[in-house]
C-alpha positions as CSV (number, residue, x, y, z in Angstrom):
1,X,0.0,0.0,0.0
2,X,1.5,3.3,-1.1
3,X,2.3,5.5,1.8
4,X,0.4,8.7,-0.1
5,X,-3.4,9.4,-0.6
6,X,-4.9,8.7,-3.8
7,X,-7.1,12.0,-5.3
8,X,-8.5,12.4,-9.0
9,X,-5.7,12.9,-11.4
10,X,-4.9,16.7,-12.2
11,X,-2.9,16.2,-15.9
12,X,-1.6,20.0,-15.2
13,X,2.3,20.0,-15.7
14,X,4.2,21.5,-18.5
15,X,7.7,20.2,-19.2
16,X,10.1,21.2,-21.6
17,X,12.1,18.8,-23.9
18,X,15.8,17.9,-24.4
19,X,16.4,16.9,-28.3
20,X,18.6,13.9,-27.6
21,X,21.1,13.1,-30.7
22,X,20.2,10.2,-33.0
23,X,18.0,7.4,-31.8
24,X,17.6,8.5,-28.4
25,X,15.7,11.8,-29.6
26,X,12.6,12.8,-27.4
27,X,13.9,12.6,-24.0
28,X,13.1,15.2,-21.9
29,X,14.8,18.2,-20.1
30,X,14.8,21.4,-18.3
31,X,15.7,24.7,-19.9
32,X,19.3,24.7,-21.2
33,X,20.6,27.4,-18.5
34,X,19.6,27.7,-14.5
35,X,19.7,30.7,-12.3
36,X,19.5,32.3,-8.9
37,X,20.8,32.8,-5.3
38,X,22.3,29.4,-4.1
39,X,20.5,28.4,-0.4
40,X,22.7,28.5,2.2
41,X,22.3,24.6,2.2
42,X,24.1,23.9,-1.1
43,X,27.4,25.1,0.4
44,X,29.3,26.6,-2.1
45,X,33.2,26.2,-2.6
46,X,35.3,28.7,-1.7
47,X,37.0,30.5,-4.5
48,X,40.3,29.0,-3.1
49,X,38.8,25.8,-2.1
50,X,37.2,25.3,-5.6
51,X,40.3,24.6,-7.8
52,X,41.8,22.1,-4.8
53,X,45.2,21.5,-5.3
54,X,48.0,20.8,-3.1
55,X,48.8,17.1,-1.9
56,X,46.3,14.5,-0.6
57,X,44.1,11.7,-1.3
58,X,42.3,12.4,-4.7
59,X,38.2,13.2,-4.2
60,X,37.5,11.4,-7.7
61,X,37.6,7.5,-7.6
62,X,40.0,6.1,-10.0
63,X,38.4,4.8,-12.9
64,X,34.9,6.4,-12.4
65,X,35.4,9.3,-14.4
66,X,33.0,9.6,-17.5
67,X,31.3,12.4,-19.5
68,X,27.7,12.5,-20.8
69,X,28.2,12.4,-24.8
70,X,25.6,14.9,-25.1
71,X,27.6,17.5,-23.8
72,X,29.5,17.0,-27.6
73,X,26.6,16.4,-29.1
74,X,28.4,19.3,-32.0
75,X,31.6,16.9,-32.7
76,X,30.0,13.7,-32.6
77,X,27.6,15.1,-34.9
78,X,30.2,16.7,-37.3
79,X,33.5,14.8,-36.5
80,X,32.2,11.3,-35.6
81,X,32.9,8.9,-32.7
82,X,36.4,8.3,-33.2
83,X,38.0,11.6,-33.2
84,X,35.8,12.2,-30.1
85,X,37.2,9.1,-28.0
86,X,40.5,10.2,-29.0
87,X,40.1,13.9,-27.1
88,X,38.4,12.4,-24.3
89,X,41.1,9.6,-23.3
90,X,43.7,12.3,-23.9
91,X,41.8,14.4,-21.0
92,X,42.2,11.1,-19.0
93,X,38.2,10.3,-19.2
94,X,37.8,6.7,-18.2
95,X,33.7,6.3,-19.5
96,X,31.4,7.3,-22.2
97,X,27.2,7.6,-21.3
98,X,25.6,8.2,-24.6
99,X,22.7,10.1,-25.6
100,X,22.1,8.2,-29.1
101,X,24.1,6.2,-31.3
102,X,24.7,7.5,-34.7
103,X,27.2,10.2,-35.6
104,X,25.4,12.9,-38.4
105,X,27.3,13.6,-41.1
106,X,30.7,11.5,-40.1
107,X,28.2,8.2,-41.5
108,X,26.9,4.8,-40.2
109,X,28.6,3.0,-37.2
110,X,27.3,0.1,-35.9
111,X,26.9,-1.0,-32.3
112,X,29.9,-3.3,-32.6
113,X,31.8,-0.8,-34.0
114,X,31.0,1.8,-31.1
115,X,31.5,-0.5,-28.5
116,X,35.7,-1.7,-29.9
117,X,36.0,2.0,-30.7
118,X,35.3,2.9,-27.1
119,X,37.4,0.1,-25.8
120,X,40.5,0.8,-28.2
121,X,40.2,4.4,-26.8
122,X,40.4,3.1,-23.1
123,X,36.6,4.4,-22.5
124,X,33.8,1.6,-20.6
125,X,30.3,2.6,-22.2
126,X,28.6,3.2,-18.6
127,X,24.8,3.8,-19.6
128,X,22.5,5.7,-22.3
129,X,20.1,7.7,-22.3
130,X,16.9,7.0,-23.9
131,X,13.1,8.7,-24.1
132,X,10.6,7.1,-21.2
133,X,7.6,7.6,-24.0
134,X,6.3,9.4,-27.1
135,X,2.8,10.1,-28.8
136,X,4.7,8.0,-31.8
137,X,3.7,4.3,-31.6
138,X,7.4,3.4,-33.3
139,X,9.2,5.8,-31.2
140,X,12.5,4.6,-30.0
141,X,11.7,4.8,-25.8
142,X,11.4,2.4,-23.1
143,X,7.3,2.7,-23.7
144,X,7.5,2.1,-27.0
145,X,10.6,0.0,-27.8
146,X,11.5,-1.6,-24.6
147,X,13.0,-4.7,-26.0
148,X,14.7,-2.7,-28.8
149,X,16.5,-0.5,-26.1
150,X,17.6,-3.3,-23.8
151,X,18.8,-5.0,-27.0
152,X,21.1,-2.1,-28.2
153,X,22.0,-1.8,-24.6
154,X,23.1,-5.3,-24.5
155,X,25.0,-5.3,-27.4
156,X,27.2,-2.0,-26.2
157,X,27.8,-4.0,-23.1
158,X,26.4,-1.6,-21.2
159,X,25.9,-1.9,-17.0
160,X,23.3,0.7,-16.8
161,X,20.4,2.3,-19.8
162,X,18.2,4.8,-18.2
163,X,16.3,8.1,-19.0
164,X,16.7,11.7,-18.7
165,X,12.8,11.9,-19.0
166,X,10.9,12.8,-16.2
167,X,7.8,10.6,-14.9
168,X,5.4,12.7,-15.8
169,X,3.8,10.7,-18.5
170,X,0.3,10.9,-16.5
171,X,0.3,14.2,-15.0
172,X,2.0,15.9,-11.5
173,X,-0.7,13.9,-9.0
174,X,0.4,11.6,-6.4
175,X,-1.7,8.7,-8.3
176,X,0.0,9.7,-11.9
177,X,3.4,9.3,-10.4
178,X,2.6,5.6,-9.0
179,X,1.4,4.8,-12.4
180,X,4.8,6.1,-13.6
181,X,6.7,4.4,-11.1
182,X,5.1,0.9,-11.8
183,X,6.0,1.3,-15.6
184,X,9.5,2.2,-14.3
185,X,9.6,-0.8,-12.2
186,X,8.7,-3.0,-15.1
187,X,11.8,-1.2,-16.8
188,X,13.6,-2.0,-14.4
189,X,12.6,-5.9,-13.8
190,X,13.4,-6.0,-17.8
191,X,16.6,-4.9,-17.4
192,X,17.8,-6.6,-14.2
193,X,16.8,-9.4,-16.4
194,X,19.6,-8.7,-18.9
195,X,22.3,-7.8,-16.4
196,X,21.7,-4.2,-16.2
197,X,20.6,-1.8,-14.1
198,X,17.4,0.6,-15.0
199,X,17.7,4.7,-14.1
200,X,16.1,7.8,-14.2
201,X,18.2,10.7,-14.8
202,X,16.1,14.3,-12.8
203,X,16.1,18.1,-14.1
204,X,14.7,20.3,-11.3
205,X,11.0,19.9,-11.6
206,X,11.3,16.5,-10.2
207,X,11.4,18.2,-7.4
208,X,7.9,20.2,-6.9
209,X,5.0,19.7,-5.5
210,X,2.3,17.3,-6.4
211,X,-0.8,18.8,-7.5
212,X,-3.4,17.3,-5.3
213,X,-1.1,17.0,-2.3
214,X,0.9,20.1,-2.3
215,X,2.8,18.8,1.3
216,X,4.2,15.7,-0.8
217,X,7.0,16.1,-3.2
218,X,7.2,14.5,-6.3
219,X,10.8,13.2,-6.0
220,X,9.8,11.6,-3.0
221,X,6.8,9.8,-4.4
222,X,9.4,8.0,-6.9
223,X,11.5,7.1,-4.1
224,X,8.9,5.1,-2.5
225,X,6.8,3.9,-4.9
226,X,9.7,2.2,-7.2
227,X,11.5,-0.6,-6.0
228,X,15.1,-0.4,-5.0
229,X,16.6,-3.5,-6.3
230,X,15.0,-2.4,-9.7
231,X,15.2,0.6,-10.4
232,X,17.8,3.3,-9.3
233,X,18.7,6.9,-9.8
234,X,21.0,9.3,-11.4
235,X,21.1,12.6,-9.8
236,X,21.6,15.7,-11.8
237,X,23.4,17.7,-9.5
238,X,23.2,20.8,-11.1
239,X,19.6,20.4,-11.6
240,X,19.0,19.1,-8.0
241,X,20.3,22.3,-6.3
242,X,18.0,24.1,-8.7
243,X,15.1,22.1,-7.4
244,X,16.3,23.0,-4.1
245,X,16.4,26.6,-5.0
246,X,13.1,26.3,-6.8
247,X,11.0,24.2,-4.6
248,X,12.2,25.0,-0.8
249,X,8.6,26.3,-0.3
250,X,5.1,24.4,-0.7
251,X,2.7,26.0,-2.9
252,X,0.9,27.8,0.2
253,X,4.8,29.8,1.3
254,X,5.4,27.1,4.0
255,X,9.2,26.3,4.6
256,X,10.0,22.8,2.7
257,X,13.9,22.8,2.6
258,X,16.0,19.9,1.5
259,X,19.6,19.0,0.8
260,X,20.4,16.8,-2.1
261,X,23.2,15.3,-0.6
262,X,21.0,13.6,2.2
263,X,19.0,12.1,-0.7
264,X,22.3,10.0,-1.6
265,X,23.8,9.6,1.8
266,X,20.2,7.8,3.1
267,X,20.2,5.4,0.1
268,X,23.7,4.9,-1.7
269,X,23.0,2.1,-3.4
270,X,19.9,3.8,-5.6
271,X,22.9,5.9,-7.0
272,X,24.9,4.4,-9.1
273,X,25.6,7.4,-11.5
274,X,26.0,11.1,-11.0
275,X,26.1,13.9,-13.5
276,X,28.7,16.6,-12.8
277,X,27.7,20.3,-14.2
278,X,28.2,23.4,-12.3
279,X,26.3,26.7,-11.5
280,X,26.9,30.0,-10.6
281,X,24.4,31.5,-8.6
282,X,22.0,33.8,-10.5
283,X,19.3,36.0,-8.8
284,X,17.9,36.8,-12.1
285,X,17.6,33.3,-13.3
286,X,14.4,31.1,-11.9
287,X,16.8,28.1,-12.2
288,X,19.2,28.8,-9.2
289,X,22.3,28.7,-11.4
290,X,23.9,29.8,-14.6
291,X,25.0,26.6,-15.9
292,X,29.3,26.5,-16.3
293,X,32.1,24.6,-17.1
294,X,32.6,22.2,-14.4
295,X,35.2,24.2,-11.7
296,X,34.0,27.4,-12.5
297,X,30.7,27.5,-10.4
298,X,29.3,27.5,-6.8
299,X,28.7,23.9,-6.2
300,X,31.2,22.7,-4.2
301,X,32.2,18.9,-5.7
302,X,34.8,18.6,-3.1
303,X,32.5,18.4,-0.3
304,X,30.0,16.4,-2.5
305,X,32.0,13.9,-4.1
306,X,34.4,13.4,-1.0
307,X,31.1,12.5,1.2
308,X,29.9,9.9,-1.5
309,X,33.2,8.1,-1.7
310,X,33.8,8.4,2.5
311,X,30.6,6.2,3.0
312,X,31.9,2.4,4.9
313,X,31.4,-0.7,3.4
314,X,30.0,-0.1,0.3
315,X,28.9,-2.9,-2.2
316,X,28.7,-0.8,-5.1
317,X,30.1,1.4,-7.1
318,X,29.6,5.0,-8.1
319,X,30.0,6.7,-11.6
320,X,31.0,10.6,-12.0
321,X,29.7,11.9,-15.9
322,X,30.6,15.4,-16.5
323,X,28.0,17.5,-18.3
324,X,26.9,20.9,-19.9
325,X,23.7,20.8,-21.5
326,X,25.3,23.9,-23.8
327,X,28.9,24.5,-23.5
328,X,30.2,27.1,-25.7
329,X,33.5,24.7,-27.0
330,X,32.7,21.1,-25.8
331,X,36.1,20.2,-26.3
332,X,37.2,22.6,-24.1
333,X,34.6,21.7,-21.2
334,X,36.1,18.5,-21.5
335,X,39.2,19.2,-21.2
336,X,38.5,21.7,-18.2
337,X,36.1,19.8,-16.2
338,X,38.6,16.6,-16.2
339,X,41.4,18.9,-15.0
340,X,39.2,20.0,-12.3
341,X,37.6,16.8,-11.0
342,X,41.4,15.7,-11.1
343,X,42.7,18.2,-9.1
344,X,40.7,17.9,-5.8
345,X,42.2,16.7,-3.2
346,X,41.4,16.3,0.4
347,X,44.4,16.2,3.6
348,X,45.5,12.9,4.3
């Protein structure tokens, strides 16, 4: 028995999409920049904490560095897989999470071929993203396509195959998101089946209010009502500390704060994968944050990361994927976010 009230649906929300390359198009996404004052919760870095440095024991787990492919959605487009891989294990990036899997104008690759080209360039393919549903009966989604997905998935090897849509397929109700989260867990069962690991990826609105019970938030009603041995989460941290920023009061002005750390710290093993993008607070901006190369911004990965990777006795394993939704030269976000992540350290 869910742990919420049922109430009539309300099919009121409004959510913007994210145009994912190739045959993952259709998943959503927030808005492609955030804004506004960071709470006092999210902790930002110091300015001379921010670019770490100095000797100690490295935040970033060796070998769990990775970079969302969307983030070069331009080159992969225009240049094609291969030149790609090449940058990215020169900026010592150890895995790939991909947003499709063709390459534009650079021609037809196969799955085969994209999964030796990422080995040969020292990268593990560590998830995808693909659409949760479309009004297309052929779309290419989990809805849609399930076996198709976990198929490709399979063939790429992958551990994990997920999407960055949010569940709100039936509306923003407490009842619409069980509905969701039953589909999800049949996801999930499907791919637990084939050795992987189902996940939804969150933008900010995941965490508002729902609807009909404007003291429950959505997030939360995901958490509960999908099971944890099926299906687990990615957290957008970017877009989490704009939910907190957004969504730190109820519809009627009463306090609702939340940190999105304690989300991970209570339940480790629902978070397999993270996405690393950055912010700098923006009181013009509804989002929180001005989305920024990773390093340059307010959200302090040091503290983050490092309370992640302290946690005792863990039987599982956590994935960092850098990201910008819009970077103005990909290349060079690549380049600059692994030379960040690399850099902090924390005093023996």
């Amino acid at each position: 028995m869910s742990r919420f009230s049922q109430t009539d649906p309300e099919l009121t929300h409004r959510l913007s999409r994210r145009g994912m390359l190739g045959v993952a198009a259709g998943t959503t996404a927030a808005a492609l920049l955030g804004a506004a004052t960071a709470p006092a919760t999210a902790v930002p870095a110091p300015a001379a904490a921010s670019h770490g440095g100095g000797r100690g024991r490295p935040v970033l787990p060796p070998g769990r560095l990775g970079i969302q492919l969307y983030s070069l959605r331009d080159k992969v487009s225009t240049l094609g897989f291969a030149p790609v891989f090449a940058e990215l294990e020169k900026y010592g990036y150890d895995e790939v999470e991909f947003a499709g899997y063709t390459q534009g104008s650079a021609g037809p690759i196969t799955l085969a071929q994209l999964k030796r080209l990422a080995r040969n360039h020292g990268l593990n393919p560590i998830g995808s993203h693909v659409g949760y549903y479309s009004d297309d009966p052929n779309a290419y989604t989990f809805a849609q396509n399930l076996t198709k997905v976990l198929d490709d998935a399979q063939a790429l090897g992958l551990k994990h195959i997920g999407t960055a849509s949010g569940p709100f397929r039936y509306g923003s109700t407490v009842d619409a998101w069980k509905r969701a989260a039953e589909e999800f867990n049949t996801y999930g069962a499907a791919a637990r089946a084939r050795g992987m690991k189902f996940y939804q990826h969150n933008h900010s609105e995941e965490f508002s209010f729902a609807t009909d019970n404007p003291k429950v938030r959505l997030y939360d009603v995901l958490l509960a009502e999908t099971d944890p041995d099926l299906v687990f989460l990615e957290m957008d941290i970017f877009w989490a500390y704009s939910g907190q920023f957004r969504f730190s009061k109820r519809p009627d002005g009463s306090a609702a704060p939340f940190e999105p750390l304690d989300y991970v710290l209570k339940q480790p093993h629902r978070y397999p994968l993270f996405h690393v993008k950055d912010g700098v607070s923006d009181p013009a901006n509804q989002y929180g944050y001005d989305m920024v190369d990773v390093g340059d911004g307010d959200i302090d990965y040091k503290r983050f990361i490092s309370a992640v990777t302290r946690l005792r006795g863990q039987r599982f394993a956590h994935h960092w994927q850098a990201e910008h939704d819009n970077p103005s030269e990909s290349f060079t976000f690549a380049r600059r976010s692994s030379a960040h992540l690399h850099s902090l350290r924390e005093k023996c």
